[in-house]
PDB file with one MODEL, atoms N, CA, C and O in Angstrom:
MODEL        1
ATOM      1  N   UNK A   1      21.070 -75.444 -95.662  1.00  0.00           N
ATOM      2  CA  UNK A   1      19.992 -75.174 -94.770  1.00  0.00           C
ATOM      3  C   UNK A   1      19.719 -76.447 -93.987  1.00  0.00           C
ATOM      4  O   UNK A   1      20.003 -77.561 -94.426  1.00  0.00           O
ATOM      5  N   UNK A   2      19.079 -76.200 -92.650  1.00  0.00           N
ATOM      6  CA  UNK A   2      19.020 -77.666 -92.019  1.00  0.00           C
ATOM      7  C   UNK A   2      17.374 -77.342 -91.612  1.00  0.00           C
ATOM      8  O   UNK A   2      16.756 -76.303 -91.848  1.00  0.00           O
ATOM      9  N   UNK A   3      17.090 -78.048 -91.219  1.00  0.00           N
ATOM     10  CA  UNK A   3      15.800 -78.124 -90.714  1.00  0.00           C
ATOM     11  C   UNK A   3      15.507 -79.395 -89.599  1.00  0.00           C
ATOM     12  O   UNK A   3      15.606 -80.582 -89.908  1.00  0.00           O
ATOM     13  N   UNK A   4      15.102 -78.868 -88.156  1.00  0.00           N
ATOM     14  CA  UNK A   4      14.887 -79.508 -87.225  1.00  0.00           C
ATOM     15  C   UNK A   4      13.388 -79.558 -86.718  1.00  0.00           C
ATOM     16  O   UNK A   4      12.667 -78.596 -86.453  1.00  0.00           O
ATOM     17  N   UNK A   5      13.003 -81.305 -86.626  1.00  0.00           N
ATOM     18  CA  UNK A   5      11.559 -81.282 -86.211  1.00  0.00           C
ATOM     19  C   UNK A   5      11.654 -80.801 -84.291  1.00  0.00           C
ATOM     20  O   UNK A   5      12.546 -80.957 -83.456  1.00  0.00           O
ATOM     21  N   UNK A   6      10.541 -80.308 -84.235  1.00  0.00           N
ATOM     22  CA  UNK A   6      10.020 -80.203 -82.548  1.00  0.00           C
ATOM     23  C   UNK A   6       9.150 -80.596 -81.997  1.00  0.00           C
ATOM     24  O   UNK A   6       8.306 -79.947 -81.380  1.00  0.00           O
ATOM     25  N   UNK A   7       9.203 -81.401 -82.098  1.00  0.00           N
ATOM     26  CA  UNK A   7       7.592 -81.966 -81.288  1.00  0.00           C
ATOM     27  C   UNK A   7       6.953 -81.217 -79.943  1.00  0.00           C
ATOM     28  O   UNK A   7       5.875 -81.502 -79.422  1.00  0.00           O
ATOM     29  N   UNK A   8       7.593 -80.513 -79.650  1.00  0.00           N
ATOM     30  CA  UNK A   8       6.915 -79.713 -78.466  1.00  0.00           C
ATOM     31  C   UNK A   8       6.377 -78.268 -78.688  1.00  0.00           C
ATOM     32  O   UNK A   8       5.869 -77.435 -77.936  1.00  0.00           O
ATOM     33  N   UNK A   9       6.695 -78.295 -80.052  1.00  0.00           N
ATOM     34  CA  UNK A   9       5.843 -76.653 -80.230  1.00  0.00           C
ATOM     35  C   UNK A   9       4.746 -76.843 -80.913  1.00  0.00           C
ATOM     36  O   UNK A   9       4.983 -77.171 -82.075  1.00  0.00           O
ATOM     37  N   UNK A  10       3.492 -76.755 -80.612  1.00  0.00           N
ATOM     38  CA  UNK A  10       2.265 -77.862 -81.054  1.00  0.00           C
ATOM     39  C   UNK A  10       2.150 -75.906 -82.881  1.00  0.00           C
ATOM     40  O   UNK A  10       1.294 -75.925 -83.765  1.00  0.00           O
ATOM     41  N   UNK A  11       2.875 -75.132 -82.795  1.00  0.00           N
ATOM     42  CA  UNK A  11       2.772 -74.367 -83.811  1.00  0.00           C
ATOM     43  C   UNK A  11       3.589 -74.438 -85.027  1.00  0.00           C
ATOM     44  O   UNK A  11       3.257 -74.230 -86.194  1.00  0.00           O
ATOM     45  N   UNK A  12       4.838 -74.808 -84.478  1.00  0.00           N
ATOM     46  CA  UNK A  12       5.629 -75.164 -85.168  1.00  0.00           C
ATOM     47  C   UNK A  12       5.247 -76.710 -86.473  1.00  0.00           C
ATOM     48  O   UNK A  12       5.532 -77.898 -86.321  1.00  0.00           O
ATOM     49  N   UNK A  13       4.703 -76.190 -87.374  1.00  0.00           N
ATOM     50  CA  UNK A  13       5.084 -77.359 -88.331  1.00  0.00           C
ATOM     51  C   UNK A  13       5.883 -78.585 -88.730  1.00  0.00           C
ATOM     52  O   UNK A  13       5.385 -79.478 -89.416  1.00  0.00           O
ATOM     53  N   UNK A  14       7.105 -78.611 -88.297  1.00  0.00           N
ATOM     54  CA  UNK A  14       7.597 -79.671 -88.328  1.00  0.00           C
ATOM     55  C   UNK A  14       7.594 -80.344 -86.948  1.00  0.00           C
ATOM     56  O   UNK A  14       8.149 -79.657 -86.090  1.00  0.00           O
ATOM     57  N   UNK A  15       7.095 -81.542 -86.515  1.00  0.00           N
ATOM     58  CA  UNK A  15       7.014 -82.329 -85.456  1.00  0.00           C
ATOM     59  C   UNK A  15       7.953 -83.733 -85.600  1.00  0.00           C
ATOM     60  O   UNK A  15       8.445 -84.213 -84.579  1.00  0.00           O
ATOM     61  N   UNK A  16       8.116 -84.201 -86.575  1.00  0.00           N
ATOM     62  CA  UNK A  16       8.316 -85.587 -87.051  1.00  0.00           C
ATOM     63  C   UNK A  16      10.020 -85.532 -87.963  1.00  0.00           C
ATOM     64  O   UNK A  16      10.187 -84.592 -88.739  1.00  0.00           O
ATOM     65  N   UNK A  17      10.945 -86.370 -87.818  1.00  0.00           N
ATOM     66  CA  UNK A  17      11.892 -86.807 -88.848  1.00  0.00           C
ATOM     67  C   UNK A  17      10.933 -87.085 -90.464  1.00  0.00           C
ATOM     68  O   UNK A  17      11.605 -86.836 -91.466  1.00  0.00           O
ATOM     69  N   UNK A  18       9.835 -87.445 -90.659  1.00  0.00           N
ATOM     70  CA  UNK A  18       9.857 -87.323 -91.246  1.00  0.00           C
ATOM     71  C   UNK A  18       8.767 -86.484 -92.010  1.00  0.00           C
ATOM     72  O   UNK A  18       8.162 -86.729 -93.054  1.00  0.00           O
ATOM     73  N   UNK A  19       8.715 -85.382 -91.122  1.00  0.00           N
ATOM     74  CA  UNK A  19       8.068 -83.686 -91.847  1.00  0.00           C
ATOM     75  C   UNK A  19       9.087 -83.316 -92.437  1.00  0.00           C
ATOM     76  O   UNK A  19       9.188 -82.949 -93.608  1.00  0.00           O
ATOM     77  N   UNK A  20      10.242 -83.440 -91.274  1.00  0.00           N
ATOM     78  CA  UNK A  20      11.325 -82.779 -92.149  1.00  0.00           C
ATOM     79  C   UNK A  20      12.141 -82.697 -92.997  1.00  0.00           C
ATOM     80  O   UNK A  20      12.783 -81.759 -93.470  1.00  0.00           O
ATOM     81  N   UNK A  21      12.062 -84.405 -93.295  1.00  0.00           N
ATOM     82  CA  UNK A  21      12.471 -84.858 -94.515  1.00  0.00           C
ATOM     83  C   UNK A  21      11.901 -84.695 -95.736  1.00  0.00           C
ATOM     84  O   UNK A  21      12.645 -84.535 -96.704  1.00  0.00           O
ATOM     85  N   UNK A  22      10.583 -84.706 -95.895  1.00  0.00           N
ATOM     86  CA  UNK A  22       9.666 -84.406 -96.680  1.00  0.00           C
ATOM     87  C   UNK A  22       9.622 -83.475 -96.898  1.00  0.00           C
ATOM     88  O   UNK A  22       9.178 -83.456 -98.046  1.00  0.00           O
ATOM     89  N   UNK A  23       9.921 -81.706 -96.326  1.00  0.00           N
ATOM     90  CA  UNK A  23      10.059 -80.791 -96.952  1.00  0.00           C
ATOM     91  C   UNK A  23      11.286 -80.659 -97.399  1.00  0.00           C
ATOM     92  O   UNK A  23      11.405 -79.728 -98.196  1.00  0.00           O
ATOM     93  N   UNK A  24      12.590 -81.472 -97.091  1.00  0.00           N
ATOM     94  CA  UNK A  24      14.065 -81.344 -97.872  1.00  0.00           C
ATOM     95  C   UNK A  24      13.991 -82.208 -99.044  1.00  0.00           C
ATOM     96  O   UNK A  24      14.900 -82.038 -99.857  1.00  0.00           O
ATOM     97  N   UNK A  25      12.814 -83.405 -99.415  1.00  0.00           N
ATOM     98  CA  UNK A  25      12.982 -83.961-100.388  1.00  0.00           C
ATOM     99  C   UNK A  25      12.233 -82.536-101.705  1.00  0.00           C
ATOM    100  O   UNK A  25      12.894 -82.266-102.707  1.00  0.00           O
ATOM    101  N   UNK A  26      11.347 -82.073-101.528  1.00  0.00           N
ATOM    102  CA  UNK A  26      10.177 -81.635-101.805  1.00  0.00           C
ATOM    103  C   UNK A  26      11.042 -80.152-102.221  1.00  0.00           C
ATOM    104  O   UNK A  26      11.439 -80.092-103.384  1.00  0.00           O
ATOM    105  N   UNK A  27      11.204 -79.505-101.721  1.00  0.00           N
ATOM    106  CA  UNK A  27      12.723 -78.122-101.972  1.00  0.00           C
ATOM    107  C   UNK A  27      13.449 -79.169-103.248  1.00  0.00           C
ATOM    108  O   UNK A  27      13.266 -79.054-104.460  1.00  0.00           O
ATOM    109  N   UNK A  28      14.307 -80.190-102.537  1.00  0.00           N
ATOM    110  CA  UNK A  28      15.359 -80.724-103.721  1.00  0.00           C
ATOM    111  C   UNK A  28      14.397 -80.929-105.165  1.00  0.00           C
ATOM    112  O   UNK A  28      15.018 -80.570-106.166  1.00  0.00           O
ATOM    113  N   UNK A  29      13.797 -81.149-105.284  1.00  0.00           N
ATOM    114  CA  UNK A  29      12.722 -81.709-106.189  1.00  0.00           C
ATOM    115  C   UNK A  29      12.232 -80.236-107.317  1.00  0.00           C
ATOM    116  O   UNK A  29      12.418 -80.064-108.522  1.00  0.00           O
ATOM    117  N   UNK A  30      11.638 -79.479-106.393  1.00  0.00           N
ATOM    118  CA  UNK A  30      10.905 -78.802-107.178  1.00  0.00           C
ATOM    119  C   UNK A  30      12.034 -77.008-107.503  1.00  0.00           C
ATOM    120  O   UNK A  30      11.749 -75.980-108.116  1.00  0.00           O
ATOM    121  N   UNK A  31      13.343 -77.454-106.695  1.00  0.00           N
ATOM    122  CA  UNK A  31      14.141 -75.998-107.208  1.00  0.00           C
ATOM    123  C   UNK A  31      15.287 -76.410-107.417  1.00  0.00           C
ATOM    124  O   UNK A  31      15.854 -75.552-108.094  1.00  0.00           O
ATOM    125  N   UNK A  32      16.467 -77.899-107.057  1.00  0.00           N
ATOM    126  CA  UNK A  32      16.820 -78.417-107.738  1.00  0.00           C
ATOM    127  C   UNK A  32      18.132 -77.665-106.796  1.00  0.00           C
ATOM    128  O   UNK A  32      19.085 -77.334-107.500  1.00  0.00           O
ATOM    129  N   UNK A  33      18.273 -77.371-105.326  1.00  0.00           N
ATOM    130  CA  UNK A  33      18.734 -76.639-104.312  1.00  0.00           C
ATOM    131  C   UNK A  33      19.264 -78.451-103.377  1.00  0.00           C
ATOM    132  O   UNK A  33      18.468 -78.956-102.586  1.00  0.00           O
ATOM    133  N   UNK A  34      20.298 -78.967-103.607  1.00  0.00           N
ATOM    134  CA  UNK A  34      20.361 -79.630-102.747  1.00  0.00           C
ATOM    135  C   UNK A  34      21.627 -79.813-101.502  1.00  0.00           C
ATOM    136  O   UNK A  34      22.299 -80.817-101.265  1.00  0.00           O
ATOM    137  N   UNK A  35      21.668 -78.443-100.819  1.00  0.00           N
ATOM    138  CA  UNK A  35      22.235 -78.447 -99.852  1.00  0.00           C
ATOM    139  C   UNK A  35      21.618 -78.249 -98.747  1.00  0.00           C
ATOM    140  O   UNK A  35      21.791 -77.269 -98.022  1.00  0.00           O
ATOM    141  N   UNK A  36      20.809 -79.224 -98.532  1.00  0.00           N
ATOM    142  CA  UNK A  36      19.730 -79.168 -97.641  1.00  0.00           C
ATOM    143  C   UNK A  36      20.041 -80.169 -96.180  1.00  0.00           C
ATOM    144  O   UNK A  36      20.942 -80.950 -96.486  1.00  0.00           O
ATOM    145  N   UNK A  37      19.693 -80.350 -95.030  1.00  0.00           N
ATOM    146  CA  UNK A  37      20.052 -80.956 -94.074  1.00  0.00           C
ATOM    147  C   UNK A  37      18.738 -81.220 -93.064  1.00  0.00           C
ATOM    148  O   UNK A  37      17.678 -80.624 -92.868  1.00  0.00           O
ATOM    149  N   UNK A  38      19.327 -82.346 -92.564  1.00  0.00           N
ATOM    150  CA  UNK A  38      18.394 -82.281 -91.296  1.00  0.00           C
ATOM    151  C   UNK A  38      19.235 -82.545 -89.843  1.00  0.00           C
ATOM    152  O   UNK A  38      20.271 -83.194 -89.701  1.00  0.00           O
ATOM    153  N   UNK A  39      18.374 -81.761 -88.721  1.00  0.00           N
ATOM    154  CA  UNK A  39      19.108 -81.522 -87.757  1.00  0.00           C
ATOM    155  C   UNK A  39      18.451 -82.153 -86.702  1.00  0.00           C
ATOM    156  O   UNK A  39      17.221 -82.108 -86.727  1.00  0.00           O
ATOM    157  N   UNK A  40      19.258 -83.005 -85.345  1.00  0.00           N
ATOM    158  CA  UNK A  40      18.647 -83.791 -84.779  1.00  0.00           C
ATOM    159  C   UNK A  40      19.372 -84.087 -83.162  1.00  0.00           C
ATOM    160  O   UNK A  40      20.226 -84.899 -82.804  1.00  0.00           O
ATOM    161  N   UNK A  41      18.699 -83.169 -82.510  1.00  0.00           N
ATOM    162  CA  UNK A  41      19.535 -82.874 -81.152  1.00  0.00           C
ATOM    163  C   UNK A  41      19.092 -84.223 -80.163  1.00  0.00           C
ATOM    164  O   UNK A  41      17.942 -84.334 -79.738  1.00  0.00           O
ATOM    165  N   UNK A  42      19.877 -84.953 -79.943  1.00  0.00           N
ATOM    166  CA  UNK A  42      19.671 -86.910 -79.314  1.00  0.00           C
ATOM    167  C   UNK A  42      19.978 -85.795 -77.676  1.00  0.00           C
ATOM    168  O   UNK A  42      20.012 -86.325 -76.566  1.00  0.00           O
TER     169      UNK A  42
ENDMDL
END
């Protein structure tokens, strides 16, 4: 799974590298699921 912040969707929850890291640490942690990603369009 990847997960990409947006800073331009003021609804969207993740805004920040590190929202989105924090919910892939936070998944790995508490279900023990670590094929997790983050995605980051430069």
């Amino acid at each position: 799974m990847l997960l990409e912040p947006l800073s331009g969707a003021p609804s969207y929850p993740l805004h920040t590298a590190v929202d989105a890291l924090g919910v892939n640490d936070r998944v790995a942690q508490e279900t023990g699921v670590t094929n997790l990603g983050f995605l980051c369009d430069l």
